[in-house]
N, C-alpha and C positions, 0 to 999 in steps of 0.2 A: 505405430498407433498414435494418433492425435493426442493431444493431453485437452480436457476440457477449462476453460478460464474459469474459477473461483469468483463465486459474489461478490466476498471481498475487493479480492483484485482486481475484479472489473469496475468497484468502487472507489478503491485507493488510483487507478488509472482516470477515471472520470474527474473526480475532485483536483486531483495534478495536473491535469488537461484544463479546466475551468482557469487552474493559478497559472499558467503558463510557465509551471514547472519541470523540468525536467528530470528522467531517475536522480542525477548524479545530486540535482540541488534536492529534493525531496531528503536522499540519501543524508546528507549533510545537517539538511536544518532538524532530522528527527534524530541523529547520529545513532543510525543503525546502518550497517553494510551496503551500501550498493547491489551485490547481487543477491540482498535480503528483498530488497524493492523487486529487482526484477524476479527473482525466483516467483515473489507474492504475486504481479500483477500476471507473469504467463502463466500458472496453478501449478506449477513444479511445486510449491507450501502451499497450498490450499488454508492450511490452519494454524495460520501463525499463532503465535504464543502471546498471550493478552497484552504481556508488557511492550511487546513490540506494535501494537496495533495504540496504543495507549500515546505512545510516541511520534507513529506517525501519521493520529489523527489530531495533534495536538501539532502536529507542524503543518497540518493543511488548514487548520484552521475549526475543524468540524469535530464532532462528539461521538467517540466511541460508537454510541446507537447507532450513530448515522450510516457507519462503515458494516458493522453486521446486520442491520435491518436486510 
């Protein structure tokens, strides 16, 4: 059964694609897990945990809102 991609994650993928980021640098400059990035951008976490979005929207540059809008 398909798993459907999360707002977010196809949020946190869009903005990381803009910086010519990659998981593993995302991963590092927000220093959250790697397969936390990838679990969030294929919807395997649909709803990551605030702190964690908090982190990795401060390492892309953008505002919490920006990532849940």
């Amino acid at each position: 059964m398909p798993k459907n991609k999360s707002a977010i994650g196809e949020k946190i993928r869009k903005y990381r694609l803009q910086k010519e980021l990659s998981q593993d640098k995302l991963s590092k400059a927000a220093d959250v897990a790697f397969h936390t990035i990838v679990k969030i951008e294929s919807g395997d976490t649909p709803n990551p945990t605030i702190g964690t979005v908090k982190k990795i929207a401060a390492a892309l540059g953008v505002s919490v809102d920006e990532l849940l809008k």
